[in-house]
Each structure stands twice: as structure tokens, then as C-alpha cells.
C-alpha positions as CSV (number, residue, x, y, z in Angstrom):
1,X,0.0,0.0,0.0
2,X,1.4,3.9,-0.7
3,X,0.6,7.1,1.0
4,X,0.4,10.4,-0.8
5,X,1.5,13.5,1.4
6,X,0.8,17.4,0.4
7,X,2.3,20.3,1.5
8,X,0.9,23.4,0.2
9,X,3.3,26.1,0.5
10,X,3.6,29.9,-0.1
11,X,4.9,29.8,-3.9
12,X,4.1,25.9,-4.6
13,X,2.3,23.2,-3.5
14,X,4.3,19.5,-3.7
15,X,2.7,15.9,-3.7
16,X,4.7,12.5,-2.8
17,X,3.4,9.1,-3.0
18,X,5.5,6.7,0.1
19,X,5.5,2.9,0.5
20,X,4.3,1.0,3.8
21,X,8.6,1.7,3.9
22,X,7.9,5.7,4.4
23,X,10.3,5.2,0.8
24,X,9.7,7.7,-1.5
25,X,8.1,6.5,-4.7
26,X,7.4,9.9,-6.8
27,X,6.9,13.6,-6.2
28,X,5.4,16.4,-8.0
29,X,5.8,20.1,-7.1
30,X,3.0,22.6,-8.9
31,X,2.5,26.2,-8.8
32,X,0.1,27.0,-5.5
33,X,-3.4,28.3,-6.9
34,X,-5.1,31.5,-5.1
35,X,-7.9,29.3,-4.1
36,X,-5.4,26.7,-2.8
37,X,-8.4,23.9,-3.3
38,X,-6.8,23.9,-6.9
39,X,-3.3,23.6,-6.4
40,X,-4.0,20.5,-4.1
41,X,-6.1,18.5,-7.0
42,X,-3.5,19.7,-9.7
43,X,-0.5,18.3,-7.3
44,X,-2.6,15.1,-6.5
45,X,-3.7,14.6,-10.5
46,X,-0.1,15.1,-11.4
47,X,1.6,13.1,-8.8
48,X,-0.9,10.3,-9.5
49,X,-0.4,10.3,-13.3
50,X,3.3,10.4,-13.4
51,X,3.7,7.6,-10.9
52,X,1.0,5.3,-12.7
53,X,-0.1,3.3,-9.5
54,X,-3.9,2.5,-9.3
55,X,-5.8,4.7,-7.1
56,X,-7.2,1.5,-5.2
57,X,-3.4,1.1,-3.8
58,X,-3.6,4.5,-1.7
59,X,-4.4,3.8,1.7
């Protein structure tokens, strides 16, 4: 099973996915949106994409 973490910071807003190992397995790092709402679903979108693990794996 992986984890996804995001920190939404002041200039961007950063996704990782970690195994049961807290190893990291991908991370993404967008832009932070003025509604913040939509920099967490572009991070989360992204992150998920690019690391191609099934949504059913994220615990």
C-alpha cells in the first residue's frame, strides 16, 4: 500500500506518494493556486499520473 502526502506552500504546493517503507516513490511540485483547493487537485492529478499506481493502492 502507498501514501500520498501534500504540502501546500507559499509559492508551490508538492505531492509525494510513500510505500508501507515511508520510501519515497514519486513527487510532483505545482504552482500554488489562489484558491489553494486547486493547487492540491492539480498536485494530486499530477503526482498520481506520473507515478501510474492505481488509485485503489492509496491507503
Amino acid at each position: 500500500m502507498y501514501r500520498i502526502g501534500i504540502d501546500v506552500g507559499g509559492t508551490n504546493t508538492d505531492a509525494v506518494i510513500i510505500n508501507e517503507n515511508l520510501e519515497l516513490i514519486h513527487g510532483v511540485k505545482v504552482p500554488t493556486s489562489g484558491d489553494i483547493q486547486t493547487g492540491i487537485e492539480s498536485a494530486l492529478h499530477k503526482v498520481m499520473a506520473e507515478s501510474q499506481i492505481e488509485a485503489g493502492s492509496i491507503s
